[in-house]
C-alpha positions, 0 to 999 in steps of 0.5 A: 679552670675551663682552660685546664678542663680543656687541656686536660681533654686535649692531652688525653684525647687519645685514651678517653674512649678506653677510659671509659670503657675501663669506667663502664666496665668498674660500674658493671662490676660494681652492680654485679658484685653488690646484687651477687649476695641476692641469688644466693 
């Protein structure tokens, strides 16, 4: 399992830093949305 985990992070080394840009930015959204109800 380790060896995949470490293929995986290998393979796609490349995209991880947008990647979780793009996570970080669906959690901000996420946060946002659900307290937007809470200013209106």
């Amino acid at each position: 399992m380790m060896t995949q985990f470490r293929t995986a992070l290998h393979r796609s080394r490349d995209t991880l830093l947008q990647d979780a840009i793009g996570a970080g930015a669906l959690v901000v959204m996420l946060l946002v949305g659900l307290h937007v109800p809470a200013f209106i």
